[in-house]
Structure formats: C-alpha cells, structure tokens
N, C-alpha and C positions, 0 to 999 in steps of 0.2 A: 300468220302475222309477219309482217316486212322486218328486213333486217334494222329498215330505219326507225320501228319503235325500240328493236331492244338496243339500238347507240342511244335512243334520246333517254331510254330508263337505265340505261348501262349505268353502275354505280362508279363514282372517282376512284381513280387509282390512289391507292395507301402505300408507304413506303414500308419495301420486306425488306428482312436480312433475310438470310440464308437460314439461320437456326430457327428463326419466326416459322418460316417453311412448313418443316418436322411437325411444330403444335398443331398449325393453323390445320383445319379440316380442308381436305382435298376432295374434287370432283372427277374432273381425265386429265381427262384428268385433274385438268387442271391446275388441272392444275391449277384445280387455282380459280376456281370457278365453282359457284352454285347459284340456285336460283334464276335471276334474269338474261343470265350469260351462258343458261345450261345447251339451249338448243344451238346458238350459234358457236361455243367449243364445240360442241358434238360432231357437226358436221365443217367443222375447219379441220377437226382431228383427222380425219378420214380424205382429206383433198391435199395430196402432195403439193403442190402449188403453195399453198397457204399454210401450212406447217415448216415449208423453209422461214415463209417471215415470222412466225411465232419462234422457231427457233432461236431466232437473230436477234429479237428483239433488244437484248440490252445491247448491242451495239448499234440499233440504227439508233435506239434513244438516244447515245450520247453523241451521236454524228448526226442528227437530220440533215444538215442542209449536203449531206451528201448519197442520200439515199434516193433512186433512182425507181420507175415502173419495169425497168430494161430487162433483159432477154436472163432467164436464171443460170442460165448456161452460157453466163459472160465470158469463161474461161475460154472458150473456142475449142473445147476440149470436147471429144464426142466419149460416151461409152456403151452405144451402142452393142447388143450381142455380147457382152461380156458376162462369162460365165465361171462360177467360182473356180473351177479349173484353169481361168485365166490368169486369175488375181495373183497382184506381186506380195511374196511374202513377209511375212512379220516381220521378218530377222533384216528386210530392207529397209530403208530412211523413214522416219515418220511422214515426209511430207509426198510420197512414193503406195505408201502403205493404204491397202486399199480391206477391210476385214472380211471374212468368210460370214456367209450369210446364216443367220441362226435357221435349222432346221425348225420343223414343226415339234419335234421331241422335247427339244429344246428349251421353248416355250410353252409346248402344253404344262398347268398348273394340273392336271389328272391323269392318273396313271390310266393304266387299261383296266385296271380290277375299280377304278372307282367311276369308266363309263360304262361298263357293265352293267356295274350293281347301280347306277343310275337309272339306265337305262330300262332296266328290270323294274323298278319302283316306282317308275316312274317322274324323277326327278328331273331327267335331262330331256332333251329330242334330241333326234338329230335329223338336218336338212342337207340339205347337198347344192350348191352355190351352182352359178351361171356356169362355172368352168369347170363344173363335176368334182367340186373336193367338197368332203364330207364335214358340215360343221356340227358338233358337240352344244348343248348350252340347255340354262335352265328354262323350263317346260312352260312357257308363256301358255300356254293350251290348259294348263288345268289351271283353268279360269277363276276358285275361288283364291286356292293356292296363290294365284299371281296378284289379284285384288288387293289381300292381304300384305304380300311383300311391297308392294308398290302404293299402300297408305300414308295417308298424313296427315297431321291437325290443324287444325284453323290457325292455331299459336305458330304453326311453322311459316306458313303464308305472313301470319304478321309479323315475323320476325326479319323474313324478306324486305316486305315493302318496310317497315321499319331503317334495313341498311342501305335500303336503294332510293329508298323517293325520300321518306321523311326525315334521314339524316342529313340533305343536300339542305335544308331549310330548319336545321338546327339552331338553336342558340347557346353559346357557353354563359358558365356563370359561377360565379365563385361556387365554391361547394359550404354549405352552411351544418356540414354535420361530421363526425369523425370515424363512422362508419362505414366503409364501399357499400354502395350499391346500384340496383340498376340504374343504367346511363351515366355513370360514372366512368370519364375518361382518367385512369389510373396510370402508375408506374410502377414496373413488378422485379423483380428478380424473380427466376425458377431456373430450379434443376429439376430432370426429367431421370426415373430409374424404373428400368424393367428388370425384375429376377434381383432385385440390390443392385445392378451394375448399370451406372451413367449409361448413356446411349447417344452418338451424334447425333448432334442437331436438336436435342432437350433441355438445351442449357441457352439461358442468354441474360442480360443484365443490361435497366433500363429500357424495360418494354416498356411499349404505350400499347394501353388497348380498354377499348369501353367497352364496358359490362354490360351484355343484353345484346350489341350487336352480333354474336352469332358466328364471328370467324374464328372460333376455334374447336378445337373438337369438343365432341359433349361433356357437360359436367366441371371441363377447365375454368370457365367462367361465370358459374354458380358459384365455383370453389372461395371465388375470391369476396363474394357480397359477405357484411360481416365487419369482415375484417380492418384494422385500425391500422395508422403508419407504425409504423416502424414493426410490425407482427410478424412473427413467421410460423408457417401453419404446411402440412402434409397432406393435401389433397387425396384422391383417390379415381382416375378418370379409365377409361375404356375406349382401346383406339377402334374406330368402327371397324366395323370386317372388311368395307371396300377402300379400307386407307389406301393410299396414293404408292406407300411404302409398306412392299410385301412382311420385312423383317419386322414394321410394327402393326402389321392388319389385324386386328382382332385381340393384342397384345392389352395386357392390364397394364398399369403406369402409375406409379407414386412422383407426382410433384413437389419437391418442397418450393414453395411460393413467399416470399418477402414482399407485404406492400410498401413499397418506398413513399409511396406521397397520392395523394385525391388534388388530379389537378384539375379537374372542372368536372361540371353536372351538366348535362345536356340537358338541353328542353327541347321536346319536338312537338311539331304543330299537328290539328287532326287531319288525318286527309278527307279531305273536301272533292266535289265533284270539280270546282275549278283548279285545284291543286290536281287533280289524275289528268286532267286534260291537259294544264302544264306541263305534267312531264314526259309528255306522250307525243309532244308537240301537235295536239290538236286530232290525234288517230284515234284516242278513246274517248269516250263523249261522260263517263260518269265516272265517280270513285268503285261502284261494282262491276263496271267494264275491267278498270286496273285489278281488283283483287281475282275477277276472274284468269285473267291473264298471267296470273303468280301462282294460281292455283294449277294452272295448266304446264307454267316450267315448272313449278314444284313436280304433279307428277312426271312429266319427261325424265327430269333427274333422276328420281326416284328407280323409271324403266332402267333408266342408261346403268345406273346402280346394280339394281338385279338381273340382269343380261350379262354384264363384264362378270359377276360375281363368278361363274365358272362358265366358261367356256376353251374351247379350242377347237383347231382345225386340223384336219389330218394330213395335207401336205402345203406344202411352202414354195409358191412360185419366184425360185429364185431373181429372174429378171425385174418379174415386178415388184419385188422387193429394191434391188439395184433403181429402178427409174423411179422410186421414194429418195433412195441414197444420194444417189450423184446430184440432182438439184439444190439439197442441204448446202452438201460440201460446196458448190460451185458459188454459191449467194456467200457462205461464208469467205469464201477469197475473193468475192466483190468485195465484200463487204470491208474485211482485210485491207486490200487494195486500196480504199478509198479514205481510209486513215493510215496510210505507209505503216503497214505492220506485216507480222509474217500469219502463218495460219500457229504456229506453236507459241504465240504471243495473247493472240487473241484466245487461245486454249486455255490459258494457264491464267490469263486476266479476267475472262469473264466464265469459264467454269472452272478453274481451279485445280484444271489438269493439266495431264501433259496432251498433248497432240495424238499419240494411238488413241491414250483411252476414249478421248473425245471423240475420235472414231467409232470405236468398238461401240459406245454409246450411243451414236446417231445409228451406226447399222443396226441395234437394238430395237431402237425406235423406231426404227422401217419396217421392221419386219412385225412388230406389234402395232402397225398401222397397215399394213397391207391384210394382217390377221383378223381387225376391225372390219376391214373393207370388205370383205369374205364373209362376216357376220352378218351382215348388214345385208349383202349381197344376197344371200341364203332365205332370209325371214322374206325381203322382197320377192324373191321366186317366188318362194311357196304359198305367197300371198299374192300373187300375181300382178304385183306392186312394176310399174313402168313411167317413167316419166315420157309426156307429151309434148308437143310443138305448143300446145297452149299451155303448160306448163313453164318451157322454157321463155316464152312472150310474158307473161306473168312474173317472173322471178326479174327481168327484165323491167318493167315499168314500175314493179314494186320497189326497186331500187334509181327509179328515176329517170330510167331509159325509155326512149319509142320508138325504139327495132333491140332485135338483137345484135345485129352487126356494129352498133352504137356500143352495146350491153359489153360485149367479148373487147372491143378496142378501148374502151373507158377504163375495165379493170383487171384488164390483164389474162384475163379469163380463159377458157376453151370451152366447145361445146361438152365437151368427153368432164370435165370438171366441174361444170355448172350442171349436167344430168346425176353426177357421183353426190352433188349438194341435195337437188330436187327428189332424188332416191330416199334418202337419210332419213329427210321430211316426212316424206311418206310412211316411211317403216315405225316413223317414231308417230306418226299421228295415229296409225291402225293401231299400232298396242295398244295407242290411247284408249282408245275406242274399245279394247279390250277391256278396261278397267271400268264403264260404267255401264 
C-alpha cells in the first residue's frame, strides 16, 4: 500500500513533554509510533537520508519557513575515508569532537553463552548479510512459535482505528458522570516507581490523556476508569519487554495516579464504508478494506516487535556507520545556521544536553541503524528478497511520480535509498506471509 494512504490515515500530532515520553508506549522505535505509522517508521528508520529529518524534527517545527530540500552536507565539509583511528579526540572542543564508533560488542544485548544456547534450542538463527557479517535473531522459521508471538486481537485493530480514523470525527461533551471512564478525556498527576525508587521521566502533573485511546503502556489506562476527582489510587502496570527504554523493558511499575478533573466525554461516530473511503482519500473502497489494512500494520508491528526483541550482528562496518553520522550532524548545523545559533545551543535547547553527549548519542544511533540495516539485509538474502526496475517504477507512481528521474529530483531521494526502502517492504511483507 502507497505511502499516501498512510499520511491520509496518519493520526494528528498530540502535544508530548518529555516525561509523557517514559509512560507512553513505544514502537522504534518510535518512537513513538504504532499502528498506521508502523511500516513507514520502519523503513524511514533504516534510510540514513530520512532519519536526519526525523532527528531535526523539533527544530525545523519551530523554523519552517527556513527549512530547505538542499544538499545534507551543506557544511561543504567532506568525511569521506574517515576512520576511527582518524578521529579527533574527546579531550578536544565539543564542536571538533567527532565519537568512536560503538563496536558490535558493544551493542550486542547477548553474550556468547546466550547465542549458543540459542542457538542450540533453537531460539535464535543466524544468517549472514550481503556483506558477509553474521546476523543473530529470533527464529522466524519455527513457524508456530512465530505465529504465536506475532498475534493479535480484534480489540487491538479496534483500538487502532479507534485513535486513527474515528477520533479525527469525535465530538466533546460535557461529562454527565463522576466517574472516569472509557473515552473520557481526563487530567491526571502520576508518579512512576520501579523497586520503590522514582525513575526519570515517570513523573508529570496535569496530564491530558483519554482513556481507551491506547498511547500508553498496558494497564496505565485501565488504571484510571473508576476513578472520581480528586482520588488518588496505586496502580500496578508492566512495561512491555520491547519498551523503547532498555532500563524500563520488561520492568513492573507502581503508579500513584491523581485524577484532577473529567474534562469531556468523547463520542465517536461508527465507521461506515463512506467514512473508510474518507479517510483513505478515495484508495479503500469499504470499511473492511480499512480494518483490513490495520490488521496488516498491526501484524508488521507486532514482526518489527519480535525481531528487535533479541538480535545482533557480529561485526560493525565502521564507515558505514560514519555515512549514517556525518549527514545527522551536518542537517543539524544547517539547520543551526539557519536560526543563528551554534550546534551547543541547539544541543542543550532541544535535547537537553550539552553538545558531546548529543554526539556520542547520534553516533549511538548510527550504529543501531546501520545494525537494523544488516538485519533486514540478512532475512532479504536468505529469502532471496531483491528489489526490481518495476519495483522502483512503482514506488515512484505510488507516490505521484511518472518516471523515476521525476521520483529521485521531487524528494530528494537516491536510487541506493529508495531500493534500502523497497528492501524493508519486502522483508516485512514475506514474514507476513509467514504468519498466515
């Protein structure tokens, strides 16, 4: 399906803090994404190119009218061949400071004795990518096994189109009862403890959030139906295993939750086959067309889920890690540049650091995308997954183009990036196809 149904189903942006973050339930990541927006994070995650603008994001937000198609390597700076024996050291200027590339060790989340005994039980596979490095991960092959992990329920689907289509055509309305519950846009206080001890980003005061829509982790927002103003109550929630944030994956959590006040009741409308074709702008013809199409990123999520859950690769191509990095940094001193600020400004304003660490955390992030890339790479082999000339014609007119030469100058593109996209696809529609 084209990327222009999932912008026309893409659900509104909601305003986060930071601490909302922590609760909300996380996809790649996501980050910040489920559901309708699972297949096109997925393969934005993996395309250097388009992880610089995801990175930026809150600064072109509050600059548009200076944000540009132009070359990401505005800086005129080359880093070609540059290899971590080049790099200038820590102990030099932050805006000099360039970080050593994390090893595979690194980043592997399994030791040697747990791909072993994986390996043995059969838990894991291992495949071997385009470029001969040996990827780890769990065993999509033992078919019931994976079925299993990669389920869902009808309730989950509706829960989807629930936040995607039929909250776009909600109605507010006073709340005529003194009890939360579902569809109830509320305002909460909570404090968040693992082990008795607070934990960043579990805390926040005057939250808004409706009950039933689904963004936050399980059981937070059950916690709160019930409940009357002024209450304060101890939840008890379970942060999923593939949370976002390793130090809470899998972590139990006591809530204490305050409802401050029941500020409206949603009412939402049935969906209707005219209502799926609205939101679809005219590409799904019925409302079972739409709930299949939620069924289907539901599973992909669900794959992307149990794939990340353990994997790793046994070595780390330094370079193409660096040609994930240096495009980051370079968008970010456009981007810098074009609101007169420095890059240790923009560091500390919009991530809340200083300038290395925002570093050391983009080279992170490269290297756990180039790791993706390798994943992805892998399952493709061994399934003898290729993107085509009609493939790449197709991604092209799906998107509104009638050549590719149109396709690559319209959005900035490359062939090598738009094949890295059609790959992704692929890989993630065969598992599919695994599961039924």
């Amino acid at each position: 399906m084209s990327e222009e149904i999932k912008e026309e189903l893409n659900k509104e942006e909601k305003d986060e803090t930071v601490k909302e973050e922590t609760v909300k339930e996380e996809t790649v990541k996501e980050e910040q994404t489920g559901g309708i927006k699972l297949s096109t994070a997925l393969l934005i995650a993996l395309v250097a190119i388009i992880i610089t603008a995801m990175i930026v994001t809150v600064v072109m937000k509050q600059n548009k009218e200076n944000i540009t198609s132009g070359d990401t390597n505005a800086s005129g700076s080359s880093n070609e061949g540059l290899s971590t024996s080049e790099l200038i050291s820590p102990a030099d200027s932050e805006d000099t400071y360039i970080p050593s590339v994390p090893t595979s060790e690194e980043l592997n989340p399994l030791s040697e004795e747990e791909i072993k005994e994986g390996l043995g039980n059969g838990d894991l596979l291992k495949l071997t990518s385009s470029k001969g490095t040996a990827v780890y991960l769990r065993n999509y092959k033992n078919t019931e096994a994976f079925k299993a992990s990669v389920s869902y329920d009808e309730s989950d689907v509706d829960g989807l189109i629930l936040r995607d289509v039929l909250s776009k055509k909600a109605e507010e309305k006073e709340p005529d009862h003194d009890a939360a519950a579902t569809n109830d846009v509320v305002s909460i206080n909570y404090a968040g403890k693992i082990d008795g001890t607070y934990f960043d980003g579990g805390t926040a005061k005057d939250q808004i959030l409706t009950i039933g829509a689904g963004g936050y982790i399980p059981g937070f927002e059950d916690g709160i139906i019930g409940m009357k103003e002024g209450e304060t109550k101890d939840i008890n929630v379970t942060f999923p295993a593939n949370y976002g944030s390793e130090d809470l994956a899998g972590k139990n959590a006591v809530f204490t939750i305050t409802l401050n006040k029941i500020v409206a009741t949603l009412s939402y409308p049935e969906l209707t086959d005219e209502l799926a074709v609205e939101a679809s702008n005219g590409r799904l013809k019925n409302a079972e067309e739409l709930r299949n199409y939620f069924r289907e990123e539901l599973a992909k999520q669900n794959i992307y889920n149990f794939m990340l859950e353990k994997f790793c690769i046994a070595d780390m191509d330094e370079q193409a890690v660096m040609d994930i990095y240096f495009p980051v940094i370079d968008e970010y001193k456009r981007q810098a540049e074009s609101v007169s600020m420095d890059l240790a400004t923009i560091a500390m304003m919009y991530q809340g650091t200083d300038l290395k660490t925002m570093k050391d955390n983009i080279m992170n992030s490269s290297a756990q995308q180039y790791a993706l890339m390798e994943l992805y790479d892998a399952i493709a082999e061994d399934a003898g997954l290729t993107p085509s000339d009609d493939d790449l014609l197709k991604l092209a007119t799906d998107n509104g183009y009638s050549d590719l030469e149109a396709f690559y100058s319209g959005t900035g593109t490359t062939e090598e990036i738009a094949k890295q996209y059609i790959l992704m696809d692929q890989v993630l529609n065969y598992l599919l196809s695994l599961t039924k």
